[in-house]
C-alpha positions as a Python dict, from the first residue, in 0.01 Angstrom:
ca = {
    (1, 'X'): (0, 0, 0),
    (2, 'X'): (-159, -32, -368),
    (3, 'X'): (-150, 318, -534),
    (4, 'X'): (-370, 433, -840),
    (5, 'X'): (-630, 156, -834),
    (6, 'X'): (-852, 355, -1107),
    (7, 'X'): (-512, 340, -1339),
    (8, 'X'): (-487, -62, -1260),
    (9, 'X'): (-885, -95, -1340),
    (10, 'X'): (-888, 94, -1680),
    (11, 'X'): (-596, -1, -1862),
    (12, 'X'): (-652, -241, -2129),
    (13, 'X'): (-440, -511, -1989),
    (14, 'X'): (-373, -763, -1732),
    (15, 'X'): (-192, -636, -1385),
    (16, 'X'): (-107, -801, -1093),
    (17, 'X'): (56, -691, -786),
    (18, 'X'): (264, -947, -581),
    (19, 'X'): (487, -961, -293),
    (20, 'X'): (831, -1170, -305),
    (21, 'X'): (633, -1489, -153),
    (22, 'X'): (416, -1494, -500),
    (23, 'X'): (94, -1345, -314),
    (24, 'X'): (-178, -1164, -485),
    (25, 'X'): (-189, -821, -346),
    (26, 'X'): (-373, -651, -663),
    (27, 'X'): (-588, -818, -944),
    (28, 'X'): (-711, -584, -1164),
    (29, 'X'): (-1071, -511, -1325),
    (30, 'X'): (-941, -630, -1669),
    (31, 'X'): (-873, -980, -1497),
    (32, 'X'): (-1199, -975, -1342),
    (33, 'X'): (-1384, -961, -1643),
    (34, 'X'): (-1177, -1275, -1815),
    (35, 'X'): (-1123, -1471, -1527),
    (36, 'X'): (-1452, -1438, -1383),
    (37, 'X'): (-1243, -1409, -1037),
    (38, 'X'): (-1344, -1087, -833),
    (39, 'X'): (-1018, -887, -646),
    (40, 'X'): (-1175, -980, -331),
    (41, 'X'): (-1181, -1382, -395),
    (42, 'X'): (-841, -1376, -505),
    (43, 'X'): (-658, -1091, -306),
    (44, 'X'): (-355, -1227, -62),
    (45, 'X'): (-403, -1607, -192),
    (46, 'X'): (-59, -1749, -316),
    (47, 'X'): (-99, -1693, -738),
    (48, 'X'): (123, -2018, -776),
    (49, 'X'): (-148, -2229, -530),
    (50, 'X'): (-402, -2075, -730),
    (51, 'X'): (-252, -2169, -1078),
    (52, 'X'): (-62, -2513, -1024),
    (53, 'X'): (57, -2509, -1358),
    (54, 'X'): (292, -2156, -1313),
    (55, 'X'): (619, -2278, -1230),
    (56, 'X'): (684, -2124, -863),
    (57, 'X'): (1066, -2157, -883),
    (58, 'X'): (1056, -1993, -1175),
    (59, 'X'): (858, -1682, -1107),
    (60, 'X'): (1011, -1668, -756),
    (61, 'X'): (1341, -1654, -916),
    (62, 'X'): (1246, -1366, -1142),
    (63, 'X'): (1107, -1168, -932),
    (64, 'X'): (1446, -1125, -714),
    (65, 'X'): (1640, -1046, -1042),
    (66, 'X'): (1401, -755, -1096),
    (67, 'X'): (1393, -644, -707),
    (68, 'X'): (1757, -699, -690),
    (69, 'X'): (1827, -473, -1017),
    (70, 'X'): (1518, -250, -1026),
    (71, 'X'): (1487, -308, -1374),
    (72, 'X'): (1143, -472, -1564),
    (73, 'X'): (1198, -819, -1730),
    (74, 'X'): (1035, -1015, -1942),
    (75, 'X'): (906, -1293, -1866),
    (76, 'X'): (895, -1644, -2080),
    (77, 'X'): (574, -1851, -2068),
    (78, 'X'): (683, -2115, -2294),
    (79, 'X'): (539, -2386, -2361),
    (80, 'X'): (190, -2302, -2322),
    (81, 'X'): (183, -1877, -2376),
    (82, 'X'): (24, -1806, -2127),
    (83, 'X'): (65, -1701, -1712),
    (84, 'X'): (-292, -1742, -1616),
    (85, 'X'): (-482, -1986, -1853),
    (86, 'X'): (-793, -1756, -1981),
    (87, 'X'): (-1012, -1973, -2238),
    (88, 'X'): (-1112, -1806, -2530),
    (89, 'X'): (-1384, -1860, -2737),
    (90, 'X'): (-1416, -2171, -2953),
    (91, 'X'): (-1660, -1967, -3187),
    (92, 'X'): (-1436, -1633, -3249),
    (93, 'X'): (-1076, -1840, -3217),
    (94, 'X'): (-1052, -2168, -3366),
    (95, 'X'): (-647, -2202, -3338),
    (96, 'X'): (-589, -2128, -2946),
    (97, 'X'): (-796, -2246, -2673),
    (98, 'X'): (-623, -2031, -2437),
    (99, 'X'): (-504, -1655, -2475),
    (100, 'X'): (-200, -1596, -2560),
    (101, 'X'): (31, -1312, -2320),
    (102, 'X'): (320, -1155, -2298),
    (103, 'X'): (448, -1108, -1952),
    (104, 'X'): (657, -824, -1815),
    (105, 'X'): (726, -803, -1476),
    (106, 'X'): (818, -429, -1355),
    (107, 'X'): (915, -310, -966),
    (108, 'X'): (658, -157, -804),
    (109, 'X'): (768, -128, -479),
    (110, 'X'): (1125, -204, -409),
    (111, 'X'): (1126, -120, -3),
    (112, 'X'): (881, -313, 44),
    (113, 'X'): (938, -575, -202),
    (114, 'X'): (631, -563, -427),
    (115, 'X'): (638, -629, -828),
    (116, 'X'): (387, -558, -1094),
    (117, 'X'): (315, -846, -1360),
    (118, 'X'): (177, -688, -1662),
    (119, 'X'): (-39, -949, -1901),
    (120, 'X'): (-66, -816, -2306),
    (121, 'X'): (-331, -1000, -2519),
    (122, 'X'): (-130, -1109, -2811),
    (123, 'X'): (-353, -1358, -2924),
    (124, 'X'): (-431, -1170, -3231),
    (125, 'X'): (-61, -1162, -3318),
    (126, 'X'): (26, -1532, -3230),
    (127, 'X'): (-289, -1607, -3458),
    (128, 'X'): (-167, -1381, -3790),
    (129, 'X'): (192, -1533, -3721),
    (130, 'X'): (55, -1912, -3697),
    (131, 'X'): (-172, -1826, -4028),
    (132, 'X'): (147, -1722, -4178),
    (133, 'X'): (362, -1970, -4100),
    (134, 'X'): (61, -2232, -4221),
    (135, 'X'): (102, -2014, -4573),
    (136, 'X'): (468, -2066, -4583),
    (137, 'X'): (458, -2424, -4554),
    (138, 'X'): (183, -2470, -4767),
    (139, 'X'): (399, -2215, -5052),
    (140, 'X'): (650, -2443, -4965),
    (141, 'X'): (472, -2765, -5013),
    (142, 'X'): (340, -2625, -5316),
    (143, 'X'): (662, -2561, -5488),
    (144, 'X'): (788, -2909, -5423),
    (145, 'X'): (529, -3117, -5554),
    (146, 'X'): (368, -3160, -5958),
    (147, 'X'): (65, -2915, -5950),
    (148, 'X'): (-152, -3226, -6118),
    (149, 'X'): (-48, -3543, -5931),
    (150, 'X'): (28, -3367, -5605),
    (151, 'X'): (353, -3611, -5596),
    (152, 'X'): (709, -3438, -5550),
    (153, 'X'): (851, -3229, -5819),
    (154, 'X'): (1186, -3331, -5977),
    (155, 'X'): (1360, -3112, -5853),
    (156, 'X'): (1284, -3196, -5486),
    (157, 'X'): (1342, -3509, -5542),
    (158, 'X'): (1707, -3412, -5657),
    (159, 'X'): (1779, -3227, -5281),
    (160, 'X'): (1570, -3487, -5150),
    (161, 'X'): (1802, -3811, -5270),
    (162, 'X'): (2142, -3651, -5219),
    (163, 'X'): (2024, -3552, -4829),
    (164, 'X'): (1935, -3942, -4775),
    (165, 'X'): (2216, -4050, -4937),
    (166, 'X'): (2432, -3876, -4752),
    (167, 'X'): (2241, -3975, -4422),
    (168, 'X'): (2215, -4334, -4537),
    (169, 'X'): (2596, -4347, -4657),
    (170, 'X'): (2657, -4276, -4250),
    (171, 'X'): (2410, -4497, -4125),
    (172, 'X'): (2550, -4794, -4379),
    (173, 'X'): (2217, -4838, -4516),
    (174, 'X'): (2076, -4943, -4867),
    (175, 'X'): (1927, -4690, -5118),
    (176, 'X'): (1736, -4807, -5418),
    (177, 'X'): (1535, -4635, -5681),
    (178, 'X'): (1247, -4736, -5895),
    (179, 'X'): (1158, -4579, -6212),
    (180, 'X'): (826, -4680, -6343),
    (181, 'X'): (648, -4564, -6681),
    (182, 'X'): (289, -4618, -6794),
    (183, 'X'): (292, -4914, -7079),
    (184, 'X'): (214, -4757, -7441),
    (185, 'X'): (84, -4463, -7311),
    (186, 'X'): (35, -4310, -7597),
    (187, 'X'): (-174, -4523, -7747),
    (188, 'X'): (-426, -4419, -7419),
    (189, 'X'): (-442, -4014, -7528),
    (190, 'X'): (-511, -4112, -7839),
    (191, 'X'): (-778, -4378, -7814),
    (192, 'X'): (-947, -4231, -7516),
    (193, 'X'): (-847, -3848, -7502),
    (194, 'X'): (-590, -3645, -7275),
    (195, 'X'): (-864, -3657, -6989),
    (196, 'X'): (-844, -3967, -6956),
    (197, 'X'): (-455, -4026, -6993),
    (198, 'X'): (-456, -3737, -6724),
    (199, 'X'): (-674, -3974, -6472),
    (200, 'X'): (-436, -4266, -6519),
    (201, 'X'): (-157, -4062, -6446),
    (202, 'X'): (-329, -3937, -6116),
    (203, 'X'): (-407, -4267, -5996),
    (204, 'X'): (-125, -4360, -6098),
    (205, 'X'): (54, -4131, -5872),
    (206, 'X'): (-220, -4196, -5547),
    (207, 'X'): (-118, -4576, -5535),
    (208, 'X'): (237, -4491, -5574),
    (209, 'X'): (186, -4326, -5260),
    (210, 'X'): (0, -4618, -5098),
    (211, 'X'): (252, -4875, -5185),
    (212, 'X'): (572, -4713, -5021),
    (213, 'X'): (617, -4620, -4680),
    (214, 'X'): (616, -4241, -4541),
    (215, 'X'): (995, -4258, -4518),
    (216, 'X'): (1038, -4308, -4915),
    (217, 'X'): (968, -4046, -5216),
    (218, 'X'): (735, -4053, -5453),
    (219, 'X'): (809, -3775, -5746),
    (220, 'X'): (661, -3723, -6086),
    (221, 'X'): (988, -3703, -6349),
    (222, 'X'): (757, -3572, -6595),
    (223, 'X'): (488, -3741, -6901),
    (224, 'X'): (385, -4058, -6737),
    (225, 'X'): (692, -4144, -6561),
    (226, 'X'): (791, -4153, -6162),
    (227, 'X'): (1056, -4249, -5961),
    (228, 'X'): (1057, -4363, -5658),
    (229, 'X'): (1372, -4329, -5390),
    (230, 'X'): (1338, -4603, -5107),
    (231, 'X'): (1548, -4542, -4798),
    (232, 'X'): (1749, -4811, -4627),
    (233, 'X'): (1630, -5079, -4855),
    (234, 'X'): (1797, -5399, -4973),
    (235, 'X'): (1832, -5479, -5384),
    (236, 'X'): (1599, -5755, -5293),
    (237, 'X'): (1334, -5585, -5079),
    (238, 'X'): (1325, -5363, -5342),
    (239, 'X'): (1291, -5593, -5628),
    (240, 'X'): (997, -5763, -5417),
    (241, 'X'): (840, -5398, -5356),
    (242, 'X'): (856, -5329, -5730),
    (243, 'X'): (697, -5626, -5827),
    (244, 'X'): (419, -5571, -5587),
    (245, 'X'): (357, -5228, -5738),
    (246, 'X'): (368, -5374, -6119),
    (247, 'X'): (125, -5672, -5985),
    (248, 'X'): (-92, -5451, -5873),
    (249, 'X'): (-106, -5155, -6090),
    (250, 'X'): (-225, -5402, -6376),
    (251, 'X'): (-526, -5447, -6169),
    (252, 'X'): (-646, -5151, -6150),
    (253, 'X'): (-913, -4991, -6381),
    (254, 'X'): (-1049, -4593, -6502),
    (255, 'X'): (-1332, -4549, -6606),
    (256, 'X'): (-1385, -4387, -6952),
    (257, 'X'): (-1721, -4233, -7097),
    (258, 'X'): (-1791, -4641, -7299),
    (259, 'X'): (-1557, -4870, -7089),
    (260, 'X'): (-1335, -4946, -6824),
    (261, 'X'): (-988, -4930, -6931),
    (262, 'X'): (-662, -5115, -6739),
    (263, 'X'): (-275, -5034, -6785),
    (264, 'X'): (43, -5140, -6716),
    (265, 'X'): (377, -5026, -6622),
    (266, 'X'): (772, -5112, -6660),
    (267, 'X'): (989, -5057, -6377),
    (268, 'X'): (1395, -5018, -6369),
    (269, 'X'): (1554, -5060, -6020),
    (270, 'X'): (1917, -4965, -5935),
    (271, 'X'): (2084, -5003, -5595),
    (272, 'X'): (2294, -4698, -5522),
    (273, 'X'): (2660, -4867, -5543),
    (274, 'X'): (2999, -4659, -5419),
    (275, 'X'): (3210, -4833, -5687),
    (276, 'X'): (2985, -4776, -5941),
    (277, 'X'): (2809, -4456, -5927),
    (278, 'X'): (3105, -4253, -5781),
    (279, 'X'): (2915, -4074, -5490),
    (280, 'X'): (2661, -3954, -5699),
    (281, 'X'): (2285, -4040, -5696),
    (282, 'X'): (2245, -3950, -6028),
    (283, 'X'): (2401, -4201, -6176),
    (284, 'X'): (2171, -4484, -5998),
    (285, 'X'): (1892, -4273, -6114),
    (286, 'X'): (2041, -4331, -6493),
    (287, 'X'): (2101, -4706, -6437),
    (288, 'X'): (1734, -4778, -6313),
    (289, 'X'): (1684, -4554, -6644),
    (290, 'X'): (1881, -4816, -6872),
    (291, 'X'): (1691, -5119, -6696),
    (292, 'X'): (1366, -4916, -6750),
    (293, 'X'): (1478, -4886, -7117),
    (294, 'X'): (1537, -5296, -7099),
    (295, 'X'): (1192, -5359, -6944),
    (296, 'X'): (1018, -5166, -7241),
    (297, 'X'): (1194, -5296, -7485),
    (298, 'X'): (1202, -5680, -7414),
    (299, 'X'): (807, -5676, -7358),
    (300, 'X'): (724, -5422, -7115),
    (301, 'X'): (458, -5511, -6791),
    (302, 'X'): (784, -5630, -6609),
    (303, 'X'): (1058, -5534, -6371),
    (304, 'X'): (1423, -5494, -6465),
    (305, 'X'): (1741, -5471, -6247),
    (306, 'X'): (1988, -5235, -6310),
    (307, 'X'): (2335, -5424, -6381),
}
């Protein structure tokens, strides 16, 4: 028999009563009201026939641990958070479609086998701790790119390089790296103003983007110079890639308040070499620095390999 219905109908969360076969003896008013299923339509059916997507063997299996031990236990409802799927609304919750619960499951009746499944609302909680964990990444994100460009940050591109070269040391694969500076830069600030050296630099950095692949880095070194770390990539891939990139970077065009203006860039590539830079990234980086340093000064607008 169900005891203290009125206690089951006013508290503020989800309770069902069931019997070791996973049948409904007790659905309470708070169910009612978000399930739009009345006691009555419900009461006796199997919850499990009801709700395909509760995993019978599961529940089943739980409920003997707590009948067996008399002791409540919670109960995981991984992957989707929820035992009964109630929809919430689109209008007040734009994260979950469906509430999120926390399930205990208590004894209610030991003799004659009977367990109580309490349901807690926690969608409020799941919600702050998703917003959170948005903010994190986003913090996160934040501190590893250049606050103008959006590109990576130097520094991440220093933890960055040494985690790929580790992985691509293991996986015997290539690792090159471009660095690429703006042509005569200077000469841009001060015939057209910082503004406008500031656009270059930022579409710089968006086709920079556009011409690698997601598995590569992009990271603003500072001024008007980038690098660019290209995972399990050949010398000559990456001499073809680079040339791409300088081909079409001449191409493009800003806009200024008389003219349209066009640019150009130098590019140094190094392969990363055991031999030669002695397990450490760094020293590519400062070869495709010294071919950089070659490019500019034998005409710029061209690509140099690293010796």
């Amino acid at each position: 028999m169900i005891k203290n219905d009125i206690i089951l109908n006013t508290i503020d969360n989800g309770i069902i009563i069931l019997d070791k076969d996973l049948n409904i003896l007790a659905w309470n008013y708070w169910l009612e009201i978000r399930t739009n299923i009345k006691e009555d339509d419900i009461k006796n059916k199997n919850i499990c026939e009801e709700f395909s997507y509760i995993n019978a063997k599961k529940l089943k299996r739980k409920i003997k641990a707590v009948l067996i031990t008399n002791n409540p236990s919670y109960y995981n409802v991984d992957p989707h958070k929820f035992l009964i799927d109630i929809k919430t609304s689109s209008i007040i919750d734009d994260i979950f479609d469906s509430m999120q619960q926390d399930i205990t499951i208590v004894p209610y009746d030991v003799e004659n086998k009977l367990v109580c499944l309490y349901i807690y609302d926690k969608t409020s909680l799941h919600k702050t701790n998703y917003k959170l964990e948005k903010l994190n990444d986003e913090l996160r994100d934040l501190s590893n790119r250049d606050p103008m460009t959006h590109a990576f940050n130097r520094r991440y591109f220093g933890e960055f390089s040494k985690r790929m070269l580790s992985l691509a040391k293991r996986s015997e694969q290539c690792v090159c790296i471009c660095i690429i500076d703006i042509d005569k830069f200077k000469n841009i600030n001060d015939n057209y103003g910082h503004s406008i050296g500031d656009k270059v630099i930022i579409l710089l950095a968006k086709k920079l983007e556009e011409y690698v692949r997601t598995s590569d880095i992009v990271a603003r070194f500072g001024g008007e110079e980038f690098v660019i770390f290209l995972h399990n990539t050949s010398l000559g891939c990456a001499h073809k890639i680079s040339e791409k990139i300088r081909s079409n970077i001449q191409r493009l065009e800003v806009d200024t308040s008389t003219n349209r203006i066009s640019f150009t860039v130098s590019i140094g590539l190094s392969q990363y070499e055991e031999t030669k830079d002695s397990n450490n990234i760094e020293h590519t980086l400062k070869r495709a620095d010294d071919a950089l340093y070659v490019a500019k000064e034998s005409g710029r607008n061209q690509v140099v390999i690293a010796e």
